[in-house]
VEXFIVEX-654643 format. One line per field, with one value per residue (C-alpha): residue in one letter; x, y, z. Coordinates in steps of 0.1 Angstrom, whole numbers. Example, Ala and Ser with C-alpha at 12.3 -4.5 7.8 and 13.67 -1.06 7.14 Angstrom:
BEGIN
code: A,S
c1: 123,137
c2: -45,-11
c3: 78,71
END
This chain:
BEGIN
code: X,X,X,X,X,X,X,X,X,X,X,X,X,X,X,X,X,X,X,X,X,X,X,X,X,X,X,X,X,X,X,X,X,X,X,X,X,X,X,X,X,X,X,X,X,X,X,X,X,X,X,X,X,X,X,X,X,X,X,X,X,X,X,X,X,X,X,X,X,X,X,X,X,X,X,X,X,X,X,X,X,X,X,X,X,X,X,X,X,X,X,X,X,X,X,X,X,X,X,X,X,X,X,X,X
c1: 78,113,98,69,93,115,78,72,107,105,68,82,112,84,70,94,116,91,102,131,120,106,108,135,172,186,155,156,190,184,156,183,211,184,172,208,216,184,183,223,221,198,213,247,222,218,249,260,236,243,276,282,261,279,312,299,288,317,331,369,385,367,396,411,393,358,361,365,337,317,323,317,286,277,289,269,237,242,251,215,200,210,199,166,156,171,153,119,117,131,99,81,95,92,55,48,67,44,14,23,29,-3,-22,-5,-2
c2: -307,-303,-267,-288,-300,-274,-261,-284,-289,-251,-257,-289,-261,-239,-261,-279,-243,-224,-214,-206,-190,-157,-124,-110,-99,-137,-155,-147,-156,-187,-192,-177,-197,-232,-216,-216,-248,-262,-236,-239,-279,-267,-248,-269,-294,-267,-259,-292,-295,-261,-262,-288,-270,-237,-250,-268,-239,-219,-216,-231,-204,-173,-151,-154,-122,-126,-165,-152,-127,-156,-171,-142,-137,-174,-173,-141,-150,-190,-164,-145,-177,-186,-152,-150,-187,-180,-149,-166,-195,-183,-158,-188,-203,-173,-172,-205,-202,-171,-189,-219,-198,-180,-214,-226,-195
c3: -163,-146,-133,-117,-98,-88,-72,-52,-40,-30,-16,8,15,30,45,69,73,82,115,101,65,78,63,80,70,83,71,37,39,47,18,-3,4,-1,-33,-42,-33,-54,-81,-80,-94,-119,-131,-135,-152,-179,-180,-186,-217,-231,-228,-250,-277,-272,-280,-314,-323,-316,-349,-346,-368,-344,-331,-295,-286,-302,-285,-247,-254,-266,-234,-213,-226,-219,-180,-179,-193,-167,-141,-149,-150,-117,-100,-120,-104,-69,-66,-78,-62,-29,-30,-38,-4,19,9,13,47,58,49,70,100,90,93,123,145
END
């Protein structure tokens, strides 16, 4: 349900920046950087669940070494996250920008 959401917040994005959502270099920069903004407190909502899971299930007698791989492998995969949904949904946004200006122009 929560990526229902996240769809329409994108599709309102596209629509009231559509002037300034085109497909240029600075234009999808700007969708970017509000896909970040968005995506970015979605992430840090996941985060703040799975976070709490990964360190119960860190074992508490794992090495030092084998405990900061564990937790670069967690930052990388929240990090992938983050990119994965930026990158979508800002496509989402662009297209929904181009089709405005589509309509309108």
């Amino acid at each position: 349900m929560t990526v229902v959401w996240y769809v329409l917040i994108h599709v309102s994005l596209g629509l009231i920046g559509s002037q300034h959502f085109t497909v240029t270099n600075l234009g999808a920069l700007y969708c970017a950087l509000a896909g970040l903004v968005v995506q970015g407190y979605a992430v840090w909502q996941i985060h703040l669940v799975a976070r709490q899971r990964f360190e119960v299930g860190l074992a508490p007698d794992t090495d030092a070494q084998a405990a900061a791989a564990a937790r670069r492998g967690y930052w990388s995969r929240l990090l992938r996250v983050l990119i994965f949904r930026v990158s979508a949904f800002s496509v989402l946004t662009l297209l929904i920008a181009a089709l405005v200006r589509g309509a309108g122009g």
